[in-house]
C-alpha positions as CSV (number, residue, x, y, z in Angstrom):
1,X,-21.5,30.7,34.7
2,X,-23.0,28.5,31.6
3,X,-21.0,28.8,28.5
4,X,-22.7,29.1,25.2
5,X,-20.9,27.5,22.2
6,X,-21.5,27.7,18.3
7,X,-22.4,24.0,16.7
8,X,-18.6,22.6,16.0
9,X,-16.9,24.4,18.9
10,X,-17.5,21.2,21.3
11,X,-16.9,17.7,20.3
12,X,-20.2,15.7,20.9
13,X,-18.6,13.8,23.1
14,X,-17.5,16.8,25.2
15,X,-21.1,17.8,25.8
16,X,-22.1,16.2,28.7
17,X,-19.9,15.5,31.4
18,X,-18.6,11.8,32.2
19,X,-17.7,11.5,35.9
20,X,-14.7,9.3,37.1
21,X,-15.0,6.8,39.8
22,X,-13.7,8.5,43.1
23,X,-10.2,6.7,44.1
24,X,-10.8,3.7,45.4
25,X,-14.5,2.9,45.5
26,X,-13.5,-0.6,43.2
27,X,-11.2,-1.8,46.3
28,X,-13.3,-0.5,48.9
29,X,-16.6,-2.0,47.4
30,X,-14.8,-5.5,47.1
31,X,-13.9,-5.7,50.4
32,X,-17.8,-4.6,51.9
33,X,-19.3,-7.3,49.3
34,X,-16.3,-9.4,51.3
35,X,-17.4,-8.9,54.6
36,X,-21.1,-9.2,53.7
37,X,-20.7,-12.8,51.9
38,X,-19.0,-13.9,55.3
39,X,-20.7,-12.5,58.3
40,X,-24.1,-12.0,56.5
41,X,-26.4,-9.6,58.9
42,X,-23.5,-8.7,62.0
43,X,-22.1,-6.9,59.2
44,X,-25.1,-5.4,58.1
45,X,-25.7,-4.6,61.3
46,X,-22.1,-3.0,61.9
47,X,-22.6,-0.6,59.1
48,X,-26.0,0.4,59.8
49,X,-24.1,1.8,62.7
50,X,-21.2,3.0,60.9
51,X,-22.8,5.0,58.0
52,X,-26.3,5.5,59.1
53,X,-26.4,5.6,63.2
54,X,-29.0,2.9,62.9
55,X,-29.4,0.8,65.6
56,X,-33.1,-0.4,64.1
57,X,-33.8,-4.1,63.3
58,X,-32.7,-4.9,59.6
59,X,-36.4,-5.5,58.7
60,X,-39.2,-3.0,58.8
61,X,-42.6,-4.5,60.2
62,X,-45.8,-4.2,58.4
63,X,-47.2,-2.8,61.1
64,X,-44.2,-0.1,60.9
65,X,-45.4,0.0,57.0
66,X,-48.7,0.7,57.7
67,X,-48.1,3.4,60.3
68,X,-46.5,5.0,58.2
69,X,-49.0,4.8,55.4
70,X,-51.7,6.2,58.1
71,X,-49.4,9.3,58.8
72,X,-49.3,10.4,55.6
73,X,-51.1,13.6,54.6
74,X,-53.9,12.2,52.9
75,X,-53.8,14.8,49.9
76,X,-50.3,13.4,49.4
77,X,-51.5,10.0,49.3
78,X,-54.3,10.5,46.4
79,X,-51.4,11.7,44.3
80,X,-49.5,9.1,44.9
81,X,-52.3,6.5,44.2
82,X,-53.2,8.9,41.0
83,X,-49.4,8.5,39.8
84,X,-49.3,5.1,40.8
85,X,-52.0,4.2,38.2
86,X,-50.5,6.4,35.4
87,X,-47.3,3.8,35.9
88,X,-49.4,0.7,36.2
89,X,-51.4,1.7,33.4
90,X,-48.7,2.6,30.9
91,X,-46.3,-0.7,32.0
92,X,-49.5,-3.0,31.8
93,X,-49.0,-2.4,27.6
94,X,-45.2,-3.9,28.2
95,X,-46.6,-7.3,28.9
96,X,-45.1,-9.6,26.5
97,X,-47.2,-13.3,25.1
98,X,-45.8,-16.4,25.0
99,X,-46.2,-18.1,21.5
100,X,-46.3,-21.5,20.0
101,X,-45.7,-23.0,16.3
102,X,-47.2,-26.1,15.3
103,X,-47.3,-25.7,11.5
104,X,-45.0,-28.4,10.5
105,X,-46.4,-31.9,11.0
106,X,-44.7,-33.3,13.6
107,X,-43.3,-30.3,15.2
108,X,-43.9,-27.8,18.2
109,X,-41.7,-25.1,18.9
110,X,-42.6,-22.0,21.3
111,X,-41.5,-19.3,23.8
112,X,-42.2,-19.0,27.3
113,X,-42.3,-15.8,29.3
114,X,-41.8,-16.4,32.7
115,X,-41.5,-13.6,35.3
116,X,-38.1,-13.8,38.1
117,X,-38.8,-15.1,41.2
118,X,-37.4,-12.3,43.0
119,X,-36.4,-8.7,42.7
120,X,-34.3,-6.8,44.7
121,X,-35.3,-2.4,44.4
122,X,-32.4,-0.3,46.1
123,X,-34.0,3.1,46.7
124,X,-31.3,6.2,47.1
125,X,-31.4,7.9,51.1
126,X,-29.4,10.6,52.3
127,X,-30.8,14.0,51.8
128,X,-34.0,13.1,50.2
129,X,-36.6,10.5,49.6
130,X,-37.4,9.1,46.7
131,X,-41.1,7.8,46.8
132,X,-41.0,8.2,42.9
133,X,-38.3,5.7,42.3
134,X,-40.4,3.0,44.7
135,X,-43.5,3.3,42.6
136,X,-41.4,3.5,39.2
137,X,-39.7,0.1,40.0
138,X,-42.1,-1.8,42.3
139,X,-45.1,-1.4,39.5
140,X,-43.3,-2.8,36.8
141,X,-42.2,-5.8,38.6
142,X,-45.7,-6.7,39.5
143,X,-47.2,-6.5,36.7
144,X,-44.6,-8.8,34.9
145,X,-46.0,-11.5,38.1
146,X,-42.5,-11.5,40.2
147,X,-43.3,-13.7,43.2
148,X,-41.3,-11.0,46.3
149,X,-40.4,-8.0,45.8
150,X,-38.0,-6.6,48.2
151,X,-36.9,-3.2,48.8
152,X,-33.6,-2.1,50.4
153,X,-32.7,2.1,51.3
154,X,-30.6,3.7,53.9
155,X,-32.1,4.6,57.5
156,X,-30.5,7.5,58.5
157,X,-30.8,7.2,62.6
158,X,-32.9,4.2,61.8
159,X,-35.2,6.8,60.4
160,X,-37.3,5.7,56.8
161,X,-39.3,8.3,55.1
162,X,-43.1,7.7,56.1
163,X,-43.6,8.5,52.3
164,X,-41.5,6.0,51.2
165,X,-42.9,3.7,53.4
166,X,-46.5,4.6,52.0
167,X,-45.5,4.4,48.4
168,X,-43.8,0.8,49.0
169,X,-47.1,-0.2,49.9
170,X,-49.3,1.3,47.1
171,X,-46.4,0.1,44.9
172,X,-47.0,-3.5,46.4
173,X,-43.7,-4.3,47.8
174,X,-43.8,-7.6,50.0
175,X,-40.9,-6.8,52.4
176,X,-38.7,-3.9,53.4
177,X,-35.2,-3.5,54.7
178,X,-33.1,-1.1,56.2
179,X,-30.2,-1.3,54.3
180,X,-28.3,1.3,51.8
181,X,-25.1,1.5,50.0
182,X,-22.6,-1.4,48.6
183,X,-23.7,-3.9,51.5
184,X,-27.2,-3.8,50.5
185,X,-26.3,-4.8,46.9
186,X,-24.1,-7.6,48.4
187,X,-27.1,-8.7,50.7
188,X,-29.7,-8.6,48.2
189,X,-26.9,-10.7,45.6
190,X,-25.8,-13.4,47.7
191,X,-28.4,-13.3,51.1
192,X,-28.0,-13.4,54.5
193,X,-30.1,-14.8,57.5
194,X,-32.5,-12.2,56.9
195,X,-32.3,-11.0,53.4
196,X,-33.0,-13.5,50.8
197,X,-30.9,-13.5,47.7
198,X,-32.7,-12.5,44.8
199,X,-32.4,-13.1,40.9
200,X,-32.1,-9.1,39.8
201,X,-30.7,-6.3,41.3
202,X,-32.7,-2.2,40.2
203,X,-32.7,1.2,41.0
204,X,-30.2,3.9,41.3
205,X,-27.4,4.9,43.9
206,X,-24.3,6.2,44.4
207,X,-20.5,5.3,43.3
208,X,-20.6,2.8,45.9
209,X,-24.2,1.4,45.1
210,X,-23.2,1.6,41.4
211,X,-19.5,-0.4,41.6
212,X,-20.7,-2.9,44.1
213,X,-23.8,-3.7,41.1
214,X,-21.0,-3.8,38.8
215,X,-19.1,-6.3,41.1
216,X,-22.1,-8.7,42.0
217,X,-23.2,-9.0,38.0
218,X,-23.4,-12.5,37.1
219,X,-24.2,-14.1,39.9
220,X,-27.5,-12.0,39.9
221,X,-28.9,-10.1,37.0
222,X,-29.0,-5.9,37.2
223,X,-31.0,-3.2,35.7
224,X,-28.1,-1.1,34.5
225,X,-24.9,1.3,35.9
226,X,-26.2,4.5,36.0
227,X,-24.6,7.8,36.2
228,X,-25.4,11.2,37.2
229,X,-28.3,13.0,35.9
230,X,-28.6,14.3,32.2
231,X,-30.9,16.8,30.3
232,X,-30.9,18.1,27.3
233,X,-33.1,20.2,25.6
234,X,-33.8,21.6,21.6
235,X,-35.8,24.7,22.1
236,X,-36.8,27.0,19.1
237,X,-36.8,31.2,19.1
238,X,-40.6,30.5,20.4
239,X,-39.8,29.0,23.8
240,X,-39.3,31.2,27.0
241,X,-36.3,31.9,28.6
242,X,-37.9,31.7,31.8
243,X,-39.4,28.1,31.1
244,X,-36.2,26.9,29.6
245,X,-34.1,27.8,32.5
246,X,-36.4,25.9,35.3
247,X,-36.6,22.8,33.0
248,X,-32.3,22.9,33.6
249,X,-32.4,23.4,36.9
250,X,-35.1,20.6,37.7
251,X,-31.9,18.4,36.4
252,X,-29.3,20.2,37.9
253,X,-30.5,20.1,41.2
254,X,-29.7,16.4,41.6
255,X,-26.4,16.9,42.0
256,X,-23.0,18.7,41.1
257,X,-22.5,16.5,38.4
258,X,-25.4,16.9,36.9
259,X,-25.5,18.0,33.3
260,X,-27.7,20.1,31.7
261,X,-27.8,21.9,28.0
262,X,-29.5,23.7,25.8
263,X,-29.2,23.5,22.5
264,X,-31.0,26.3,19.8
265,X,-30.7,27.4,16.8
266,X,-32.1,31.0,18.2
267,X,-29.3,33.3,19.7
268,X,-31.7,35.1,21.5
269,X,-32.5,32.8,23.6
270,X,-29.2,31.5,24.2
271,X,-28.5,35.4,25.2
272,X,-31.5,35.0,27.3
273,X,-31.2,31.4,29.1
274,X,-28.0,32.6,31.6
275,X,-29.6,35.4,32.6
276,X,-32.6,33.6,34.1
277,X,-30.8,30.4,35.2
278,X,-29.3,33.4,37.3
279,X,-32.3,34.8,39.0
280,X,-33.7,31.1,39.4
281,X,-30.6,29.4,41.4
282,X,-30.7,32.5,43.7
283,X,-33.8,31.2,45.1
284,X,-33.4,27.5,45.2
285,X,-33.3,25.3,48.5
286,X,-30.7,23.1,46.4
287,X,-28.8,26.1,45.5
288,X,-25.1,25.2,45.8
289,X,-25.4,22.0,44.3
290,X,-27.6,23.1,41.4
291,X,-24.8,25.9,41.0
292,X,-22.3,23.5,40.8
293,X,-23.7,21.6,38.1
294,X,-24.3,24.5,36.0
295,X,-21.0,26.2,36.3
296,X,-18.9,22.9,35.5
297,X,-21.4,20.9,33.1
298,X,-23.8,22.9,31.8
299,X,-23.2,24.1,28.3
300,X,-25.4,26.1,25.9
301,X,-24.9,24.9,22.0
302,X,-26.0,27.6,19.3
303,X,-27.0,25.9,15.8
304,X,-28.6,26.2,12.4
305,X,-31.6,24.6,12.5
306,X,-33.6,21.9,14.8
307,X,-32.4,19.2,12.9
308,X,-28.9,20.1,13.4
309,X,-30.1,19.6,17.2
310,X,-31.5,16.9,17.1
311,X,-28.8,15.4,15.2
312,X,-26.6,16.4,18.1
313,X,-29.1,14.3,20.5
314,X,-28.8,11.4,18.5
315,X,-25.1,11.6,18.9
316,X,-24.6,12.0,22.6
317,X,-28.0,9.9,23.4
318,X,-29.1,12.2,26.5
319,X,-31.2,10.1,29.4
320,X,-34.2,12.7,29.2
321,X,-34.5,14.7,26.3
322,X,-37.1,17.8,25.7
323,X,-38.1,18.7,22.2
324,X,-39.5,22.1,22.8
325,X,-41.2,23.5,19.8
326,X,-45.0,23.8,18.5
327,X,-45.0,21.1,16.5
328,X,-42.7,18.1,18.0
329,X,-44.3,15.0,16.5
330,X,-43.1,16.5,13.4
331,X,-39.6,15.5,14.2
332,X,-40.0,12.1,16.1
333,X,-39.0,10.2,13.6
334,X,-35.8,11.7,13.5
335,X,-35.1,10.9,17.0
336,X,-32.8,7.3,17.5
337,X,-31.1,7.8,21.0
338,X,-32.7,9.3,24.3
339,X,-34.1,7.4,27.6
340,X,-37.1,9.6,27.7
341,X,-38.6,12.1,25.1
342,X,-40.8,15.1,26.3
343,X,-42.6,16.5,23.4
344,X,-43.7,19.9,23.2
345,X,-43.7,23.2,25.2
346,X,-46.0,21.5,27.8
347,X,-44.1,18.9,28.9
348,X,-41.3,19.3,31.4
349,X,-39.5,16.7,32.4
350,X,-40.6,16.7,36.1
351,X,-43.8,15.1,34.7
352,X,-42.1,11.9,34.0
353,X,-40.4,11.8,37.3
354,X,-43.2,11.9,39.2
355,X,-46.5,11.1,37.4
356,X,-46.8,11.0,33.9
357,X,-46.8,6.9,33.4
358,X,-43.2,6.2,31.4
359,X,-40.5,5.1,33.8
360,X,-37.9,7.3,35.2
361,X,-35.1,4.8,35.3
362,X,-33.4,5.7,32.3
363,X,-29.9,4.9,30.4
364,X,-27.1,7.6,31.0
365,X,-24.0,8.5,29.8
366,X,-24.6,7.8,26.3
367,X,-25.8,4.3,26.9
368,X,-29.4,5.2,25.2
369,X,-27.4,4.0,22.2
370,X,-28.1,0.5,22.8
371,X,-30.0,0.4,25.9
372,X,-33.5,1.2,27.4
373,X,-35.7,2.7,30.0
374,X,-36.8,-0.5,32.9
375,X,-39.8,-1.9,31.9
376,X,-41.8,-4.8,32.3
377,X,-39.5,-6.6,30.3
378,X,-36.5,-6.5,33.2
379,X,-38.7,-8.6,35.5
380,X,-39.3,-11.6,33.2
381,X,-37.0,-14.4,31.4
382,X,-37.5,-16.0,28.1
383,X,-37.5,-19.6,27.8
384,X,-37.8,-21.3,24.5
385,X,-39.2,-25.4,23.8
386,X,-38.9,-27.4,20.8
387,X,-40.9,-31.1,20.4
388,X,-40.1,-33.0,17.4
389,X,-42.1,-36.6,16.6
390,X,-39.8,-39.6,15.6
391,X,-41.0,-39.4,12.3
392,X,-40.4,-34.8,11.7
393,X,-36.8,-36.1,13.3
394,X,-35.9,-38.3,10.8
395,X,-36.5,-36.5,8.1
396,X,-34.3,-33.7,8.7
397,X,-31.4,-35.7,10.5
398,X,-29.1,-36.3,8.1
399,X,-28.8,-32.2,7.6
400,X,-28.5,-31.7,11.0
401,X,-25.6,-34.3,11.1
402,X,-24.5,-32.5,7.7
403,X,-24.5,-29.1,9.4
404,X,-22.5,-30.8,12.9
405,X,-19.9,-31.8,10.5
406,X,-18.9,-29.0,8.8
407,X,-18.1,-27.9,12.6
408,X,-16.1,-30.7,13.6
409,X,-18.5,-31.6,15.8
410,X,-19.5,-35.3,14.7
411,X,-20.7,-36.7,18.3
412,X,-23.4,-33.6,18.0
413,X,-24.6,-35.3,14.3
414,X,-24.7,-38.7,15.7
415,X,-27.0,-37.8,18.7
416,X,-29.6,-37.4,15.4
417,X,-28.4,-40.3,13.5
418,X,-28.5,-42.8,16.3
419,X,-31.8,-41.9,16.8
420,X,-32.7,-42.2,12.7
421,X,-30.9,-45.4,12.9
422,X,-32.6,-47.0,15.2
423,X,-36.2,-45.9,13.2
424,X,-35.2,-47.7,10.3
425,X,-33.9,-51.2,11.4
């Protein structure tokens, strides 16, 4: 059963859960990147077989891909196209512009933004599909211009979701692959005969997915380590019970570690919220996990005021965050640190999962401190240029040489004297 505490009785840090790595997972993860980097696709292969009794070819055909589109119910497919262009059209205002300076005589200096060649999207398996997370990460990485986008996700009996198939295409993937887990992060980061390597690694996973991105940083790029899924939600006397309690279980159904609080300053509804969350787990699918995540992380905090709450938001920087009152714009300012903010009574966060336009790969565990949502931004490179005439050099080269010897670095200030030198004899 949720526990309710008064503001003070739980340390900030207390509030959501932070899951440990199972035992072993760092060793474990090593060694499949291992086997990967040296037999390339028979290992691939081997655990296809192993994890997901696939015996499929690595690579999905687009014939397979647009089979798959066909078999779609076409209702389904509409919404997909309608969220599809709620995404495109709220990343397309991400772009960023290259820029150039010329003012000083003599002098050009600018910034070049350059998409990566090549993006690598895992997309979770296992006991459900996740069409959502396709569209959320291929439609960001084409709009910022990357050349291949390539998909990776676990075939369970050589089995892909027809859905997830469909929304790869919408999304406008260029290849698929049947691969899930740590090996398909070690595919995607060095290559084998089939997979190419690729310059970033997105998308969410498990403990496996999430160590071996952990492992393969630096010799490809990554979105972020994610954790399990967070919610929390500011709700005044107005909001009801009923409404407050599905928006916790749409989180907690994700998995057992899954956290989910309330916090309010009315002690009504904190009276009220168990009560419901009750009636609704009784008649979820997902029942036994969403249980789970309620009983061991979900907490109930009882404060002052709403600013008190949102104070406490700002401290343990939640990945979604709901500010459910009548008049939430009133208090956006206020907010510093969440993934994703839902404002209003009106806006559960479900919408941004699925269709609202925002992206749903958000910062977890706190890390909304410092980091941020993907974007278009995490599919391009900056690359800056500076052009200087003989003459703009000159004049400033003896306080670049000046400024290289207060370093102790006098071979950098004679790369600019030589060159002044030479002007003047």
């Amino acid at each position: 059963m949720i526990r309710t505490y008064k503001y003070g009785e739980v340390a900030p840090e207390d509030i959501f859960a932070r899951t440990e790595m199972p035992a072993n997972v760092e060793n474990i993860v090593s060694e499949i990147i291992d086997t990967v980097r040296r037999d390339g696709d028979e290992a691939l292969r081997q655990y296809n077989l192993e994890f997901d009794r696939s015996r499929e070819p690595l690579e999905v055909t687009p014939e397979e891909i647009d089979e798959a589109y066909r078999s779609v119910d076409p209702e389904l497919i509409e919404i997909l196209e309608e969220a599809a262009a709620n995404i495109r059209e709220f990343h397309s205002r991400q772009k960023r512009n290259s820029f150039i300076l010329n003012e000083k005589p003599g002098i050009v200096m600018g910034q070049k933004v350059v998409p990566i060649e090549r993006a690598g999207l895992y997309v979770p398996g296992g006991t459900a599909a996740y069409p959502s997370t396709v569209l959320m990460n291929c439609i960001p990485a084409h709009i910022a211009g990357v050349s291949e986008i390539i998909i990776t996700t676990p075939a369970t009996d050589g089995k892909i979701s027809p859905v997830l198939l469909a929304a790869a295409k919408i999304g406008g993937a260029n290849r698929i692959f049947r691969v899930g887990g740590a090996q398909a992060v070690a595919a995607l980061a060095y290559g084998t005969e089939t997979i190419p390597a690729v310059d970033k690694i997105v998308g969410p996973g498990n403990a496996f997915v999430a160590e071996a991105k952990k492992q393969v940083y630096g010799i490809v790029s990554i979105d972020m380590i994610a954790g399990p899924s967070e919610i929390l939600i500011v709700a005044d006397g107005t909001c009801v019970p009923e409404v407050v309690a599905a928006d916790m279980l749409s989180q907690a159904e994700h998995d057992r570690f899954a956290t989910a609080v309330l916090v309010t300053d009315s002690p009504e509804l904190a009276e009220a919220v168990p009560q419901e969350l009750e009636k609704q787990l009784k008649v979820l699918p997902r029942e036994e996990i969403a249980r789970a995540s309620i009983d061991h992380n979900g907490k109930i905090i009882l404060t002052e005021d709403i600013e008190t709450a949102i104070d406490i938001a700002n401290e343990i920087a939640p990945e979604h965050f709901e500010l459910c009152v009548d008049n939430p714009f009133d208090y956006l300012d206020r907010i510093r640190n969440a993934g994703s903010v839902f404002l209003g009574k009106n806006c559960p966060e479900a919408l941004g999962d699925y269709f609202a336009g925002p992206n749903h790969t958000l910062p977890t565990g706190g890390t909304a401190r410092f980091n941020s949502p993907l974007s278009v931004d995490d599919f391009t490179k900056k690359m800056q240029y500076s052009y200087y005439t003989e003459d703009a050099l000159a004049k400033i080269a003896d306080k670049v040489a000046r400024f290289a010897a207060e370093e102790g670095l006098d071979a950098h200030g004679r790369s600019v004297l030589v060159r002044k030198n030479r002007k003047e004899r």
